[in-house]
Biopython code that builds the backbone (N, CA, C, O; Angstrom):
import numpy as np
from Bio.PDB.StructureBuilder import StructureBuilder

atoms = [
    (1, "UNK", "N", (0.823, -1.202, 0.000)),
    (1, "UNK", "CA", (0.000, 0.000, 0.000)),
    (1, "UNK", "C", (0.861, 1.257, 0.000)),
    (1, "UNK", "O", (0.593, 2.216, -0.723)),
    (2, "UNK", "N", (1.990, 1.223, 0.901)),
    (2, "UNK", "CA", (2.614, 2.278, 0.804)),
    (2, "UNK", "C", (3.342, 2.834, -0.480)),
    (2, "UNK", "O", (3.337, 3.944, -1.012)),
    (3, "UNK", "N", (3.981, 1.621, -0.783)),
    (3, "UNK", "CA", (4.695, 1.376, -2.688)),
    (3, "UNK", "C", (3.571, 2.531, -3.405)),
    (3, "UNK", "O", (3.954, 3.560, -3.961)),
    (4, "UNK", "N", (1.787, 2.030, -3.231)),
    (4, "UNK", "CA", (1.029, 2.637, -4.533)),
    (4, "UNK", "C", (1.050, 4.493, -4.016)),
    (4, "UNK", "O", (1.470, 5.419, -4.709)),
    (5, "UNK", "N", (0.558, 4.569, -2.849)),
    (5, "UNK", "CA", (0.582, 6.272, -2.470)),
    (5, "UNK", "C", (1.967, 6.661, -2.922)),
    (5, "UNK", "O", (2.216, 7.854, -3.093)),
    (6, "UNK", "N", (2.972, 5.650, -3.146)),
    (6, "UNK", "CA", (4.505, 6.709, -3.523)),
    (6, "UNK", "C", (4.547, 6.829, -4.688)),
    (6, "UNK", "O", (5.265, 7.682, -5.209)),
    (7, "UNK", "N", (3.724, 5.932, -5.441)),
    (7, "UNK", "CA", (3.824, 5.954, -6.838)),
    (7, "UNK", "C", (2.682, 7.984, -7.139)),
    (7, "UNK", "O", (2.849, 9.088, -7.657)),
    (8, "UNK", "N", (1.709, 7.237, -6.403)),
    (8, "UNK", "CA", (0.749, 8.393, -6.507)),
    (8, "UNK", "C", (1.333, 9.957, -6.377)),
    (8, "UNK", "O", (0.863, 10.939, -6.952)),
    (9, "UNK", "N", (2.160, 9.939, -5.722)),
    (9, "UNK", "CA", (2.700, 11.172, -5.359)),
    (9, "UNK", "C", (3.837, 11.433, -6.279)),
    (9, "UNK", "O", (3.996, 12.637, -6.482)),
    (10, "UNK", "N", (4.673, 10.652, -6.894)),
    (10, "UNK", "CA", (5.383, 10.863, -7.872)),
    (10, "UNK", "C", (4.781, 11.558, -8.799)),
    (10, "UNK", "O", (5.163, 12.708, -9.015)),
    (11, "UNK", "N", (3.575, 10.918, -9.630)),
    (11, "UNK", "CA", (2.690, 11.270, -10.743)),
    (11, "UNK", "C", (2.168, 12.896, -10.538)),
    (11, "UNK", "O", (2.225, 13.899, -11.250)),
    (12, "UNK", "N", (1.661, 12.615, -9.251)),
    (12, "UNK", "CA", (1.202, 14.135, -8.596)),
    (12, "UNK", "C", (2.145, 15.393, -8.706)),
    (12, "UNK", "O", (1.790, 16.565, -8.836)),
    (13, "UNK", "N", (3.412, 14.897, -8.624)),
    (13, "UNK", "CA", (4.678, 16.137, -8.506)),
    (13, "UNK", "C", (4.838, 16.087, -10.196)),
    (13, "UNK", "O", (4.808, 17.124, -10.858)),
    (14, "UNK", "N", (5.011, 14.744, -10.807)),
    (14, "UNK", "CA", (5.360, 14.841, -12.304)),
    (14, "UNK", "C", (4.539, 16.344, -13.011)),
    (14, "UNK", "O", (4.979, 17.366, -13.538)),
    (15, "UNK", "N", (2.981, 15.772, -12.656)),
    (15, "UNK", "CA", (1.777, 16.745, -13.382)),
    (15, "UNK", "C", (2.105, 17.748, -12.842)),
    (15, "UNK", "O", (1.891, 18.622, -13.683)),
    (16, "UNK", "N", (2.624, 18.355, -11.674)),
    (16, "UNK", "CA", (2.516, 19.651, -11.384)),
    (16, "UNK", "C", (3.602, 20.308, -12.116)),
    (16, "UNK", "O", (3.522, 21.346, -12.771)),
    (17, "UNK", "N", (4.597, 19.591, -11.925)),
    (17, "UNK", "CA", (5.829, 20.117, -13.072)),
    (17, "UNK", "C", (5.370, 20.316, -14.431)),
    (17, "UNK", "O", (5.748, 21.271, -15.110)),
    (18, "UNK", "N", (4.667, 19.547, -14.787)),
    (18, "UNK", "CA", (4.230, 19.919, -16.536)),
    (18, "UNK", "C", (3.180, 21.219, -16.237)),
    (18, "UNK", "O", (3.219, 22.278, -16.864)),
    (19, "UNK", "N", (2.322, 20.934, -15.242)),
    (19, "UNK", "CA", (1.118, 21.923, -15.250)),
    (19, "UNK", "C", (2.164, 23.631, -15.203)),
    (19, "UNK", "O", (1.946, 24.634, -15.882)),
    (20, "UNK", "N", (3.172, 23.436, -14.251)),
    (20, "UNK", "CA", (3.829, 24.863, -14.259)),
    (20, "UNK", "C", (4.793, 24.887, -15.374)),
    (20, "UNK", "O", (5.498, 25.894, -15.317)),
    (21, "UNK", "N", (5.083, 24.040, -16.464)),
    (21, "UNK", "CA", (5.907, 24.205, -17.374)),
    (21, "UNK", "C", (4.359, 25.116, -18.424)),
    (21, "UNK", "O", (4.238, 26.287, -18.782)),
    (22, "UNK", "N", (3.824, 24.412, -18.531)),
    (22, "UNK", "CA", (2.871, 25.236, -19.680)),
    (22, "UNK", "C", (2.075, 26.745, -19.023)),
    (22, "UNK", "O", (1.446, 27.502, -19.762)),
    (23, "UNK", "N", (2.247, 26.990, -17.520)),
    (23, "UNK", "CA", (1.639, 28.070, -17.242)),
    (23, "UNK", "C", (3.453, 28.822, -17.540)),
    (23, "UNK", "O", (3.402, 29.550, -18.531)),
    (24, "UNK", "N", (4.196, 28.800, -17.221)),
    (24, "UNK", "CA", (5.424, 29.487, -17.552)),
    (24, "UNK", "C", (5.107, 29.876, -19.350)),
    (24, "UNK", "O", (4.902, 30.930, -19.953)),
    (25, "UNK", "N", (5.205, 28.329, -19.792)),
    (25, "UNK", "CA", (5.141, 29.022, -21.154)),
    (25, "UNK", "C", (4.056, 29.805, -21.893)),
    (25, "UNK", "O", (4.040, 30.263, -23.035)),
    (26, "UNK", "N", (3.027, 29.829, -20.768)),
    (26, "UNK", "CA", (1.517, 30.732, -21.383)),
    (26, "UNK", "C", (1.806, 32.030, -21.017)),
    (26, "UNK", "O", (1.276, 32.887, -21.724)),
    (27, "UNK", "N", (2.569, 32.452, -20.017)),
    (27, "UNK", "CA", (3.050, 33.469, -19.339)),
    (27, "UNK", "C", (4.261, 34.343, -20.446)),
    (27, "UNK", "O", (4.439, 35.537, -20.687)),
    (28, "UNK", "N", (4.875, 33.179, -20.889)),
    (28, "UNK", "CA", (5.753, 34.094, -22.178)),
    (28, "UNK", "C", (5.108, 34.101, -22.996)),
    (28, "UNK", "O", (4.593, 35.181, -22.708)),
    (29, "UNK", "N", (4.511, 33.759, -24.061)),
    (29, "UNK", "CA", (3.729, 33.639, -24.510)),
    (29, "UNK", "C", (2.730, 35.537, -24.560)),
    (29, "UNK", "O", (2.533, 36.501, -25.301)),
    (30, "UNK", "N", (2.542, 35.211, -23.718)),
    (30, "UNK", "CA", (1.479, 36.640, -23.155)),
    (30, "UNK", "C", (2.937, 37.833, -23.045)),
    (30, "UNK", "O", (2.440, 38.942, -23.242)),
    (31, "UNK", "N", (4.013, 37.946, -22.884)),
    (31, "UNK", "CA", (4.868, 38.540, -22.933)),
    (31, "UNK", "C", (5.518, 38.783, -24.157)),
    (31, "UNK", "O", (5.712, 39.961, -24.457)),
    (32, "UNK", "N", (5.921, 37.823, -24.982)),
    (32, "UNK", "CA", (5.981, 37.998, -26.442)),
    (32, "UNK", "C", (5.026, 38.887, -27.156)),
    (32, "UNK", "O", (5.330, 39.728, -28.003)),
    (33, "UNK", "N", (3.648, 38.559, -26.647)),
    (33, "UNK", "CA", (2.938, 39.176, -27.598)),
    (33, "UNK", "C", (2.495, 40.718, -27.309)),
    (33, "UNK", "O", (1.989, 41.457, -28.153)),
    (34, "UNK", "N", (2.834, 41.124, -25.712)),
    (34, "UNK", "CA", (2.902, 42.698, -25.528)),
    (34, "UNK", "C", (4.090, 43.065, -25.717)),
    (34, "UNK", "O", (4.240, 44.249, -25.412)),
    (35, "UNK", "N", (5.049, 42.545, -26.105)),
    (35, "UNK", "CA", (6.478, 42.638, -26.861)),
    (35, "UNK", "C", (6.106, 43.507, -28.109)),
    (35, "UNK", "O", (6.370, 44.700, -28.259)),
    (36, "UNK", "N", (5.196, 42.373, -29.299)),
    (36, "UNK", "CA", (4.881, 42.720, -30.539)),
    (36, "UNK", "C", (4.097, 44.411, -30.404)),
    (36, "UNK", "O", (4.401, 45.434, -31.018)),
    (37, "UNK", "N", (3.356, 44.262, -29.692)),
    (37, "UNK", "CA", (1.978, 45.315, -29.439)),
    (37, "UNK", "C", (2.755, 46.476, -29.126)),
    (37, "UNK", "O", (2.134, 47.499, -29.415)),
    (38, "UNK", "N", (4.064, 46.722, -28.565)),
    (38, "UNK", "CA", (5.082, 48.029, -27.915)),
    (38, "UNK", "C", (4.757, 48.233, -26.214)),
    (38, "UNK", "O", (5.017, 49.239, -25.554)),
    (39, "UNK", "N", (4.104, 46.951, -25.724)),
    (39, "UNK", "CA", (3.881, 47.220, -24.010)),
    (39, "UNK", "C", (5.320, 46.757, -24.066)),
    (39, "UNK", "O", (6.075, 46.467, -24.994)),
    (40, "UNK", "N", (5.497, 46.803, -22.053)),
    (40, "UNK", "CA", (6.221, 45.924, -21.373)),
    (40, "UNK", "C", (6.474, 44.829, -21.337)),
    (40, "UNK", "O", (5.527, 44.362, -20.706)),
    (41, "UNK", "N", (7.226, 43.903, -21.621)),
    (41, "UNK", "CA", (6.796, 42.725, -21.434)),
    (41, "UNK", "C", (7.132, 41.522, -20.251)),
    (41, "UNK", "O", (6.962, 40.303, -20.205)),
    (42, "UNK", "N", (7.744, 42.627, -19.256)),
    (42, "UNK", "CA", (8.040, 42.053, -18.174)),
    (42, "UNK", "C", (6.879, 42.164, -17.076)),
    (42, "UNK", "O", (6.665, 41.423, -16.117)),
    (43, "UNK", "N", (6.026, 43.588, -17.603)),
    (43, "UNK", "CA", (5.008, 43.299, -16.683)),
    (43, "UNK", "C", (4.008, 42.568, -16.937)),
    (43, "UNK", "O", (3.366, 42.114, -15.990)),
    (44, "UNK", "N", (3.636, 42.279, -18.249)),
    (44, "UNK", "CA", (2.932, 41.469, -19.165)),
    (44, "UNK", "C", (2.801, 39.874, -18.490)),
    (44, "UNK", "O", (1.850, 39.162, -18.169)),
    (45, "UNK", "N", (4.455, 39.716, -18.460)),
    (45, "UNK", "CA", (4.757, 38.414, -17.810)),
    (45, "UNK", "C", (4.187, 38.073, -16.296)),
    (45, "UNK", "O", (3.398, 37.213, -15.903)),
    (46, "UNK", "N", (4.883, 39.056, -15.649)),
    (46, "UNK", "CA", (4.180, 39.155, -14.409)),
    (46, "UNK", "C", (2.796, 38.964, -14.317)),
    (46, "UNK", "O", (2.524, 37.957, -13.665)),
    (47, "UNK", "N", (1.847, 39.564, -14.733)),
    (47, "UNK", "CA", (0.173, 39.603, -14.609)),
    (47, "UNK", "C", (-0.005, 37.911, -15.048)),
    (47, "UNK", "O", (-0.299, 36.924, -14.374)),
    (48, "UNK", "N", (0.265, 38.063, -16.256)),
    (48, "UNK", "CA", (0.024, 36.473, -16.767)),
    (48, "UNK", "C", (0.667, 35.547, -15.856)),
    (48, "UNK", "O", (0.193, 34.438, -16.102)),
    (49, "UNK", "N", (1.467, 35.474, -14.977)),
    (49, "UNK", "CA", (2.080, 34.139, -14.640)),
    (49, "UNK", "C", (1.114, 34.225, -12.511)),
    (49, "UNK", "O", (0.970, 33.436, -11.578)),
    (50, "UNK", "N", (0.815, 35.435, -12.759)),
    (50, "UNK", "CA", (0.176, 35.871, -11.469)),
    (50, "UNK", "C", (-1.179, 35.335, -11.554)),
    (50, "UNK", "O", (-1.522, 34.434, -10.788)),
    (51, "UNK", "N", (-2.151, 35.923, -12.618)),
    (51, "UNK", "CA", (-3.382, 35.660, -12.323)),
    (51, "UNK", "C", (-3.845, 34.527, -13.682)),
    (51, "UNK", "O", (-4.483, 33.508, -13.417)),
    (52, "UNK", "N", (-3.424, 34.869, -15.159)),
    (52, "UNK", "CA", (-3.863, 33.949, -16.074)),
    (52, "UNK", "C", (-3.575, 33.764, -17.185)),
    (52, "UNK", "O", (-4.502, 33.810, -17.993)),
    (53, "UNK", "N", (-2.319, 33.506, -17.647)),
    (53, "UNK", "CA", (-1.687, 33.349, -19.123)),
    (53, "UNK", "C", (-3.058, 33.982, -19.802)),
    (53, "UNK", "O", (-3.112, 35.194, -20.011)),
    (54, "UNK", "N", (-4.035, 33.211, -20.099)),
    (54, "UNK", "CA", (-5.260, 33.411, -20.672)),
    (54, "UNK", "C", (-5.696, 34.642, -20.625)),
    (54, "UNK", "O", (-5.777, 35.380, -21.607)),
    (55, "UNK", "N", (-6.021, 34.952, -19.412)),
    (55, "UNK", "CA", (-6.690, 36.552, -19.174)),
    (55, "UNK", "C", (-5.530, 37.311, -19.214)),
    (55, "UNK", "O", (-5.915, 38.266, -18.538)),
    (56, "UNK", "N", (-4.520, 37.545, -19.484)),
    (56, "UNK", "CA", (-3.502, 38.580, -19.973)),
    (56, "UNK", "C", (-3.607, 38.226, -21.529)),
    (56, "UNK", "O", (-3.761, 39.254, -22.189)),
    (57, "UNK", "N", (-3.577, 37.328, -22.125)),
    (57, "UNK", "CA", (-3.706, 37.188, -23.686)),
    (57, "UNK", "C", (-5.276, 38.080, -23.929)),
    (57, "UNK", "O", (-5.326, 38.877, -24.866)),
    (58, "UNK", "N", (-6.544, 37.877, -23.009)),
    (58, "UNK", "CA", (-7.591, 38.278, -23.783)),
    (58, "UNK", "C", (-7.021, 39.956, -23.207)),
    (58, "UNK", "O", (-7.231, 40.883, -23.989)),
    (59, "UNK", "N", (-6.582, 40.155, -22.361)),
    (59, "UNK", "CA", (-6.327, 41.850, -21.742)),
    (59, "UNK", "C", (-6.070, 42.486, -22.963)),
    (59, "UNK", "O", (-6.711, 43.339, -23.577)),
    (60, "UNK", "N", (-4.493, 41.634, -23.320)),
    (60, "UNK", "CA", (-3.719, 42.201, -24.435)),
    (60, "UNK", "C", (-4.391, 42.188, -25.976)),
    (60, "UNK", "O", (-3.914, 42.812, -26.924)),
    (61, "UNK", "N", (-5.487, 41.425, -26.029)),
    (61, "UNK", "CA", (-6.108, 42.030, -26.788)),
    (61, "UNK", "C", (-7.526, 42.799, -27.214)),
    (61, "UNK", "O", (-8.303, 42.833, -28.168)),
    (62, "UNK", "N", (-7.406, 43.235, -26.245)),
    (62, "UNK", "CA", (-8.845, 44.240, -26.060)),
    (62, "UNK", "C", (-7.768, 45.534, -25.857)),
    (62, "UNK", "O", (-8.263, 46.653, -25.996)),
    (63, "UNK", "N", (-6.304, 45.445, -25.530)),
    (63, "UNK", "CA", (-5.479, 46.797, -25.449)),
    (63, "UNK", "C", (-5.069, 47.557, -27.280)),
    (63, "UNK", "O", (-5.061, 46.717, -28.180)),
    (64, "UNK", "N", (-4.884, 48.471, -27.532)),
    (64, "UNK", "CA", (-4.320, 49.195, -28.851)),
    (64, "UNK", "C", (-2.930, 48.894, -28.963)),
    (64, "UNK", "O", (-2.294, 48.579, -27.957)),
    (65, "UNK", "N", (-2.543, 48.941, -29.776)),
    (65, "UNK", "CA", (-1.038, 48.682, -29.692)),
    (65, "UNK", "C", (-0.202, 50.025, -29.573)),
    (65, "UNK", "O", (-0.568, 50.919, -30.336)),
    (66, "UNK", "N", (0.708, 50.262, -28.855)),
    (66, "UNK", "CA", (1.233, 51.543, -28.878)),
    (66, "UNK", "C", (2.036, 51.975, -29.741)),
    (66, "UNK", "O", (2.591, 53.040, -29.469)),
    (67, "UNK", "N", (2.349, 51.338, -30.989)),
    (67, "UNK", "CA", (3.430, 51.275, -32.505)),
    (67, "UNK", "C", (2.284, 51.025, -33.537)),
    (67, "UNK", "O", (1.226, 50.419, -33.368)),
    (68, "UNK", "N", (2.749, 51.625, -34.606)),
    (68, "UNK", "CA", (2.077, 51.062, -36.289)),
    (68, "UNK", "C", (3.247, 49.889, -36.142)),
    (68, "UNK", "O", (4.305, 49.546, -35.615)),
    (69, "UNK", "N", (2.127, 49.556, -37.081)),
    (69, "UNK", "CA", (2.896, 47.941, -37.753)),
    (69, "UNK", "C", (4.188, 47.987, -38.379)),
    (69, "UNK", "O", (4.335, 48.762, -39.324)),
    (70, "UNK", "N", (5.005, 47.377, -38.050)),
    (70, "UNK", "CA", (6.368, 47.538, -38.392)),
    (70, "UNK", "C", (6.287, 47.355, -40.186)),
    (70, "UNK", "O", (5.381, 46.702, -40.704)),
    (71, "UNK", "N", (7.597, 48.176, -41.165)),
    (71, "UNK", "CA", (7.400, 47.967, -42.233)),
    (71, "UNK", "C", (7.696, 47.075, -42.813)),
    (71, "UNK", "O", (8.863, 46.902, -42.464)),
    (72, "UNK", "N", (7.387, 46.124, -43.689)),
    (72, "UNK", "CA", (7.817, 44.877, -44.155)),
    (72, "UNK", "C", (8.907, 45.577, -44.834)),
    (72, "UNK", "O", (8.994, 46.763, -45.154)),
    (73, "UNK", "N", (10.100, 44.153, -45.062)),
    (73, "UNK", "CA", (11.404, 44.692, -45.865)),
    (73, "UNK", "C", (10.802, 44.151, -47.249)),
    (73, "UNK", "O", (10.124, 43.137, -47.416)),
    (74, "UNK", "N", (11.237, 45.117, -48.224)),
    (74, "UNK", "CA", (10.799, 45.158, -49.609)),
    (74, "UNK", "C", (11.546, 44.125, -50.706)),
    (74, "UNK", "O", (12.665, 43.763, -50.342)),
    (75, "UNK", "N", (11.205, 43.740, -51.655)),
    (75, "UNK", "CA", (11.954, 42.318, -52.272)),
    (75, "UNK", "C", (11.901, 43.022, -53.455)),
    (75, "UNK", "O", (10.998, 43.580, -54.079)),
    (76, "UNK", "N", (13.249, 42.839, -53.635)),
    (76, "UNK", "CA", (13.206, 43.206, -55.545)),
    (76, "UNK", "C", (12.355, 42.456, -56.219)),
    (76, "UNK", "O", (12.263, 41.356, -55.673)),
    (77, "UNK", "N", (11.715, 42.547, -57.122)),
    (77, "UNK", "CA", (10.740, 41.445, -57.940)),
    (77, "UNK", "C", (10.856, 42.290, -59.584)),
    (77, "UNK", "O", (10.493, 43.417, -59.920)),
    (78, "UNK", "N", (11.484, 41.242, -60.313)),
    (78, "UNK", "CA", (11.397, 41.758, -61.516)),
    (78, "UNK", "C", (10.284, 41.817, -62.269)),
    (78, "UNK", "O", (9.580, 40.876, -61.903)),
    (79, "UNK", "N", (9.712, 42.460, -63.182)),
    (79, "UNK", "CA", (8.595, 43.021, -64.174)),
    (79, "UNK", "C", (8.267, 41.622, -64.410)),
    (79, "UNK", "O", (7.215, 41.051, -64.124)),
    (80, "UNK", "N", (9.307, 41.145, -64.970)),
    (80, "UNK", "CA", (9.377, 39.680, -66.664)),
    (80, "UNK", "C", (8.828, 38.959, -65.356)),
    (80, "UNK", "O", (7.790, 38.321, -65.535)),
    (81, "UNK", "N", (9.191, 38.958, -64.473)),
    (81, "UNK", "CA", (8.424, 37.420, -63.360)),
    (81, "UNK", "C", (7.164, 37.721, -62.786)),
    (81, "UNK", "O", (6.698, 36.803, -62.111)),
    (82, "UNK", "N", (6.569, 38.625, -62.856)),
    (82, "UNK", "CA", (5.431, 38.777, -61.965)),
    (82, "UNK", "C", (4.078, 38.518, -62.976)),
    (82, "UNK", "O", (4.150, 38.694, -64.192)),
    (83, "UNK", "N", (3.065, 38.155, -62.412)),
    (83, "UNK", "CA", (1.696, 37.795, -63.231)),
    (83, "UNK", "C", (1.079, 38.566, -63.208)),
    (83, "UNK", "O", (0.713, 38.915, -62.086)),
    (84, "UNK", "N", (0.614, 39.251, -64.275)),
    (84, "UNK", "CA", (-0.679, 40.339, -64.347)),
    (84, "UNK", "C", (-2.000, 39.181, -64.196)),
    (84, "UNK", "O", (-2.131, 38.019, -64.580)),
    (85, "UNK", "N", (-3.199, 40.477, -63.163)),
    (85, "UNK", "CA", (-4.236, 39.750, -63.508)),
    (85, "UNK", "C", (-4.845, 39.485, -64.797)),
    (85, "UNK", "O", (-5.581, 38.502, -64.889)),
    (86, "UNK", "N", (-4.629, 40.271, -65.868)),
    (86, "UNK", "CA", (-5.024, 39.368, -66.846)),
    (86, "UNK", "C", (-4.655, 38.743, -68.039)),
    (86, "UNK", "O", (-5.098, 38.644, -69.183)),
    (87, "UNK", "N", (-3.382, 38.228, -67.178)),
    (87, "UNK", "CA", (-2.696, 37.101, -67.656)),
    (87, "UNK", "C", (-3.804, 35.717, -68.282)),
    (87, "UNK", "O", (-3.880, 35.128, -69.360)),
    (88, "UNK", "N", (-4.625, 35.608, -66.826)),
    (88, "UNK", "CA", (-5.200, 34.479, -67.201)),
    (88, "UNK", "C", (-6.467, 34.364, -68.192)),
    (88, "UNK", "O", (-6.759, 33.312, -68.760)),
    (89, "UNK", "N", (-7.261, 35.697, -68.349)),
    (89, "UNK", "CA", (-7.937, 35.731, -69.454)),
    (89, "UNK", "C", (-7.414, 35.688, -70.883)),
    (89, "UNK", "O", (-6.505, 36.435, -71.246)),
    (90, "UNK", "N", (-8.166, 34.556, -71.919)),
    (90, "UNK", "CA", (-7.922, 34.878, -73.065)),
    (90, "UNK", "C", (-7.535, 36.135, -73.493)),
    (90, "UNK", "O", (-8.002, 37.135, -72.947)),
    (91, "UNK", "N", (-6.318, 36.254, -74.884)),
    (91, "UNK", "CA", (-6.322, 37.329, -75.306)),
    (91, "UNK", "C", (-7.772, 37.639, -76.477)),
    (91, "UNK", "O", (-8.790, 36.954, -76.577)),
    (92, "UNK", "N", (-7.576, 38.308, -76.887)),
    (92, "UNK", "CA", (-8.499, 39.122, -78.036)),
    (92, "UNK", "C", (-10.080, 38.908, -77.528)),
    (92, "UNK", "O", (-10.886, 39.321, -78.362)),
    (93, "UNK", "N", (-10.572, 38.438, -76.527)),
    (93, "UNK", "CA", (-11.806, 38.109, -76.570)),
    (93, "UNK", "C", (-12.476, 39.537, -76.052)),
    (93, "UNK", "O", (-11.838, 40.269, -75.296)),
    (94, "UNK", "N", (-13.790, 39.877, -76.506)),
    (94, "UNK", "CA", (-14.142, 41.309, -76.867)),
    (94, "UNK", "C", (-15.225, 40.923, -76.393)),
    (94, "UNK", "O", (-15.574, 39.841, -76.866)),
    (95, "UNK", "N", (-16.301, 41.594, -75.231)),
    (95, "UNK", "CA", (-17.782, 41.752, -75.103)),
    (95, "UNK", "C", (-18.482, 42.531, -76.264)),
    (95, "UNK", "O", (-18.130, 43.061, -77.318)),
    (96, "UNK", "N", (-19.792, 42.323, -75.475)),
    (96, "UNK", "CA", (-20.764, 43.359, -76.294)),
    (96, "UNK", "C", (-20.702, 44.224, -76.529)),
    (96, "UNK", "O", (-20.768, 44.781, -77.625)),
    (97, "UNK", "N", (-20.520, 44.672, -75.290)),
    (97, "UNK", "CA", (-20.586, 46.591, -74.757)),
    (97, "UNK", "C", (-19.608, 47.233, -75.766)),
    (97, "UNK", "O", (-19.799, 48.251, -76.431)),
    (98, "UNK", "N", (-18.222, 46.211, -75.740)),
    (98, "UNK", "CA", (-17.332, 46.641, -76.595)),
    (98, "UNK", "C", (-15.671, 47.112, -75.610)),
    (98, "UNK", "O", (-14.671, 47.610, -76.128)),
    (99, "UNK", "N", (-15.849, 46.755, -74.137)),
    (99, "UNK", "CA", (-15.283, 46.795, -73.400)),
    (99, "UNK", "C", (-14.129, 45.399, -73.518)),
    (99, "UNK", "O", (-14.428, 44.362, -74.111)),
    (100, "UNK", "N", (-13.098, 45.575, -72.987)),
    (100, "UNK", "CA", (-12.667, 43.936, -72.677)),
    (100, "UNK", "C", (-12.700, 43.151, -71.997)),
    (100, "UNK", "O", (-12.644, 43.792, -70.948)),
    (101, "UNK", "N", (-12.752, 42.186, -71.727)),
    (101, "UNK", "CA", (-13.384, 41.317, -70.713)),
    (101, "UNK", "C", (-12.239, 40.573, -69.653)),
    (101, "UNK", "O", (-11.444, 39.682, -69.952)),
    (102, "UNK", "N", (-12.411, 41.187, -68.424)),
    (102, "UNK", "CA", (-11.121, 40.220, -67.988)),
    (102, "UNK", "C", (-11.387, 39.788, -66.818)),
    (102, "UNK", "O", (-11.753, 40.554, -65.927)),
    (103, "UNK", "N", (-11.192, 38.041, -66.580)),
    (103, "UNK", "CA", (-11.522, 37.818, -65.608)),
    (103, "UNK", "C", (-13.063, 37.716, -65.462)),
    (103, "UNK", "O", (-13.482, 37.607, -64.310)),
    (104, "UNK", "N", (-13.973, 37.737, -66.491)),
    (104, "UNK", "CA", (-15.608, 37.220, -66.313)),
    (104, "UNK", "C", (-15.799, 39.043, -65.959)),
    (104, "UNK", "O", (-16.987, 39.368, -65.959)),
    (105, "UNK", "N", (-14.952, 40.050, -65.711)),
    (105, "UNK", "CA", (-15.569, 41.528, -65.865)),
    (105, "UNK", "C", (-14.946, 42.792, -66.773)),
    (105, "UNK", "O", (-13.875, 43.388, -66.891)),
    (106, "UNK", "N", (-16.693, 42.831, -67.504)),
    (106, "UNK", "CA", (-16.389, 43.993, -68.233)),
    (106, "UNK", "C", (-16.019, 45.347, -67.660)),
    (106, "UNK", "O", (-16.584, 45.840, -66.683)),
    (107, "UNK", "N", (-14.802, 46.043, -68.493)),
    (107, "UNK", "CA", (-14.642, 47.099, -68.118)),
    (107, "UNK", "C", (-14.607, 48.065, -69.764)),
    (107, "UNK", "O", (-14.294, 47.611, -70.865)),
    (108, "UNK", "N", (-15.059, 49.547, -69.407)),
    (108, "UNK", "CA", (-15.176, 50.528, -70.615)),
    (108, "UNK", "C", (-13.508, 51.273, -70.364)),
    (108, "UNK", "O", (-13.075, 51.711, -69.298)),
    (109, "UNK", "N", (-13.005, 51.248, -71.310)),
    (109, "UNK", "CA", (-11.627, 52.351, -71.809)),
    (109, "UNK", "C", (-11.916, 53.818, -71.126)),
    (109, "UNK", "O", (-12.895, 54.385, -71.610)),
    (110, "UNK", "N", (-11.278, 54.476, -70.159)),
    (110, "UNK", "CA", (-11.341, 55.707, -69.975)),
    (110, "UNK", "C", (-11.076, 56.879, -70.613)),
    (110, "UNK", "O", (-9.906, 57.196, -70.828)),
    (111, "UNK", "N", (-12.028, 57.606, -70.967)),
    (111, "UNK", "CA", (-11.646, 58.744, -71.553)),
    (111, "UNK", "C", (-11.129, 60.419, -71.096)),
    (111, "UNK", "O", (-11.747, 61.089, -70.269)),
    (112, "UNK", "N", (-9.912, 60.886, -71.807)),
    (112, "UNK", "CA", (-9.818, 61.846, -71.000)),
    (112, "UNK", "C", (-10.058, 63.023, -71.943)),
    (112, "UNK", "O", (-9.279, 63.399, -72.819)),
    (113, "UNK", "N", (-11.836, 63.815, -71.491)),
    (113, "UNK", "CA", (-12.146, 64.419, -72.181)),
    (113, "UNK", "C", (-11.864, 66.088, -71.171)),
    (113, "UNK", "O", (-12.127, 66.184, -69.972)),
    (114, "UNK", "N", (-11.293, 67.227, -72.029)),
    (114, "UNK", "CA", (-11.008, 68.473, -71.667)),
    (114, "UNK", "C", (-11.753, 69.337, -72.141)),
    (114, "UNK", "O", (-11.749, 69.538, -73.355)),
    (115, "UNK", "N", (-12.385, 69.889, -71.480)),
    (115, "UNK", "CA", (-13.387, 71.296, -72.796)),
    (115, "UNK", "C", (-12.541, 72.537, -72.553)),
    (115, "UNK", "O", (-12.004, 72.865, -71.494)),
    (116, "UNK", "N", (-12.521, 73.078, -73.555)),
    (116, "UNK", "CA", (-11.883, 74.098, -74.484)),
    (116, "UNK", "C", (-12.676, 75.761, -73.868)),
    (116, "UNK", "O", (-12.378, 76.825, -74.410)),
]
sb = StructureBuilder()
sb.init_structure("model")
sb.init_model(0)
sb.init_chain("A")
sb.init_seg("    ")
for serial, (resi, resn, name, xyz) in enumerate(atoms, 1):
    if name == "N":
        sb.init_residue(resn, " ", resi, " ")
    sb.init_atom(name, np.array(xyz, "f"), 0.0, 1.0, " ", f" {name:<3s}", serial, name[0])
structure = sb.get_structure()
């Protein structure tokens, strides 16, 4: 009997170790992401590892972020490689209207009329 309660208590300490490994990592987690947003993220950590990985994730997002979105870095992309949309429509095919058709929509030629 004693053997099974030691076993029991092993298992018991095992789970608690995992249970505080995933509240640690819900806690960064919630810190990373007021990282992204321009908070603190040490106090971030703190709240979350205090009261609720969870309820600091929903906090942090009901909060504004205090930064615009960082700018993406720009990629050269040459002309000759890129796909126009209407690439994939037939060429020469002509509606009614007299517009061209691209993509299943007609569009009319713009005119640039000036009065004199």
């Amino acid at each position: 009997m004693g053997a099974l309660i030691a076993e029991f208590m092993k298992l018991g300490f095992l789970l608690t170790l995992v249970a505080f490994g995933i509240w640690v990592g819900g806690a960064s987690v919630a810190a990373w992401v007021a990282w992204e947003k321009g908070r603190d993220p040490a106090s971030w950590f703190l709240i979350a590892f205090l009261f609720s990985p969870l309820v600091a994730l929903v906090a942090l997002g009901a909060v504004p972020a205090r930064h615009l979105a960082r700018p993406r870095a720009s990629r050269p992309v040459s002309l000759a490689g890129r796909r126009r949309y209407d690439d994939a429509a037939p060429r020469g095919r002509r509606s009614a209207g007299g517009g061209e058709a691209l993509g299943g929509v007609e569009h009319e030629a713009i005119v640039n009329v000036t009065s004199t």
